[in-house]
N, C-alpha and C positions, 0 to 999 in steps of 0.2 A: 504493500500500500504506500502510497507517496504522500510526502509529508502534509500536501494539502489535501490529500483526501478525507471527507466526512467518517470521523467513525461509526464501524456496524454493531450495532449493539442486536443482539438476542432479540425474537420476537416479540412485543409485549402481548401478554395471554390477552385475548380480547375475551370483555365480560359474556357471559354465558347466552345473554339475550343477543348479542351482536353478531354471533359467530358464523351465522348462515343467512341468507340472503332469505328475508322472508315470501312465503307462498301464498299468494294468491288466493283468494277461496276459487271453488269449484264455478264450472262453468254454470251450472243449475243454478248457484248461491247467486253470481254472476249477475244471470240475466233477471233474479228478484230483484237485486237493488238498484240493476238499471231501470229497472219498471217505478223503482222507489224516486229517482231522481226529479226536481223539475226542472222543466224545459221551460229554458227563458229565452230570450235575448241576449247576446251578450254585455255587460256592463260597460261602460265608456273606459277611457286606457286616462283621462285626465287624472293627475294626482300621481299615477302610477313610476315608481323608481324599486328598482331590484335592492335598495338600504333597507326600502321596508317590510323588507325579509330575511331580518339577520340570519346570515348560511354559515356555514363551515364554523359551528359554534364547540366549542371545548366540549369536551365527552368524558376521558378520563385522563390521570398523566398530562402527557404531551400532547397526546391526540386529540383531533378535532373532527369533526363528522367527516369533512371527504379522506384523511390515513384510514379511519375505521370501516369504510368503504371497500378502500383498495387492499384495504390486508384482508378486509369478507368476504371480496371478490376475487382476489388473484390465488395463484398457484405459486411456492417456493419464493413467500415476498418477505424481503431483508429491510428491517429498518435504521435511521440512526438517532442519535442520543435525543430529536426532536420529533420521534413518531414518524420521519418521512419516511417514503418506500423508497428505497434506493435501488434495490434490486426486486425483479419476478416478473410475469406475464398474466397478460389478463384477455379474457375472451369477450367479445363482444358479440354481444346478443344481438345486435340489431341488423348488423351487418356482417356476421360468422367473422370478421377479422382478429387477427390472437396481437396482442400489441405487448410487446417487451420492453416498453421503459412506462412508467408511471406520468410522464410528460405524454405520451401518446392517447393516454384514459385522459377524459370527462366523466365528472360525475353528474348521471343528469336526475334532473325533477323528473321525476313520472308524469304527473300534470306540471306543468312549466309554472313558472310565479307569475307569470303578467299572463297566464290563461285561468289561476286561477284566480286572480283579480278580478278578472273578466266575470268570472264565475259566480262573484261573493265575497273574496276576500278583501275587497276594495272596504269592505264593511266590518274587518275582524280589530282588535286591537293589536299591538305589534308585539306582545306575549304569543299569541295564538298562532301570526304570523312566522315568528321563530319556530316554535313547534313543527310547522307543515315542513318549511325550511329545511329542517335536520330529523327528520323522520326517520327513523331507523327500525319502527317496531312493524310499520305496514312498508307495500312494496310500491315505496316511492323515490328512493336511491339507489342506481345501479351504474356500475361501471360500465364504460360505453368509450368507443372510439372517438376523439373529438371531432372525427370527421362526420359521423352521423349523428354526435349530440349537434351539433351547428348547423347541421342540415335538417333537422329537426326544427332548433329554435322554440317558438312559443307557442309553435302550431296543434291544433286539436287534430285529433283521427280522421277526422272528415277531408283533411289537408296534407298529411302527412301520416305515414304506417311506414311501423319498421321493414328495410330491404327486405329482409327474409322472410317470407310467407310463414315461414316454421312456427314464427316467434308472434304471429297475432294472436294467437288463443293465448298466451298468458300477457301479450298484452294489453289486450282488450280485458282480461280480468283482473287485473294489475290498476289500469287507468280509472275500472266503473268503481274498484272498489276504496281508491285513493277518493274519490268527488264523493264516495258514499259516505264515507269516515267522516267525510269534514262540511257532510252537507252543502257540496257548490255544485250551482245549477250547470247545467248541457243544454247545448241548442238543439235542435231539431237534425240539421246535417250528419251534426257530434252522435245523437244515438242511431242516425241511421249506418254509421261507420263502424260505432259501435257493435251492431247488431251483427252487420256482414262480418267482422273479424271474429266475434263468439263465435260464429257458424263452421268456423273453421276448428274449432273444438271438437264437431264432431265427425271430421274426415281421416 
């Protein structure tokens, strides 16, 4: 190692509830709570700034939501004395690409911050707002290639669906049940996008 390299320190044990990348409910449960949703219009984008979603908030140690991500997401991931990943590889769901440095992952929002503004949130306090932000217990943070988290961006299903076909049915049940949690409304397009991706559930 050269003298300016970061040092590696030992994985830290990530707490028990972090360790797996939470699941989705089923596709049945799925299509209840998108029937549970309402269908609005979308709320105006006035007001809206990505601060008032404090992200990447302390968790334990060193770490902050998107290290405890990358180490629940990746395979053989090395950190050093500040929680970062320095070393491992990580698979992207959205687009099958495997990405070997931690500089090549995004971690994205499942519902985007400025969709679910759109949604409701324009209406939450900035406590509630952090929460949605570093969500770690529903499947609302996943590692992801930044070339398809930005090709993504803030867009609903109706607009945007992961490359791979494979990966709609969890996440179309992933998306209904992130807006279901937190009670933010879906347009009309959104559950019709919705509905087609479920459907691929059952192929």
């Amino acid at each position: 190692m050269s003298a300016s390299a970061a040092p590696v320190h030992a994985l830290q044990v990530l707490p028990a509830q972090y360790r797996t990348l939470p699941e989705p409910p089923s596709a049945d449960i799925a299509r209840g709570e998108l029937g549970d949703l309402n269908v609005e219009a979308p709320h105006a984008m006035v007001g809206y700034s990505r601060a008032k979603f404090p992200h990447w908030a302390a968790q334990f140690g060193e770490c902050d939501t998107r290290e405890v991500v990358l180490q629940r997401d990746g395979q053989d991931v090395v950190q050093d004395d500040k929680c970062r990943a320095v070393q491992g590889t990580w698979y992207s769901e959205y687009d099958g690409k495997t990405l070997t440095a931690a500089g090549q992952a995004d971690i994205d929002h499942m519902v985007p911050l400025a969709a679910a503004w759109r949604g409701g949130a324009d209406l939450w306090d900035t406590p509630k707002r952090k929460a949605f932000a570093n969500d770690l217990v529903h499947s609302q943070l996943l590692a992801v290639s930044a070339a398809s988290n930005r090709s993504k961006g803030d867009q609903t299903p109706d607009l945007w669906k992961p490359p791979l076909r494979s990966y709609w049915c969890t996440y179309s049940r992933a998306w209904i049940d992130v807006k279901h949690v937190y009670e933010l409304n879906i347009t009309a397009p959104e559950k019709a996008a919705l509905n087609e991706m479920l459907d691929t559930c059952d192929i």
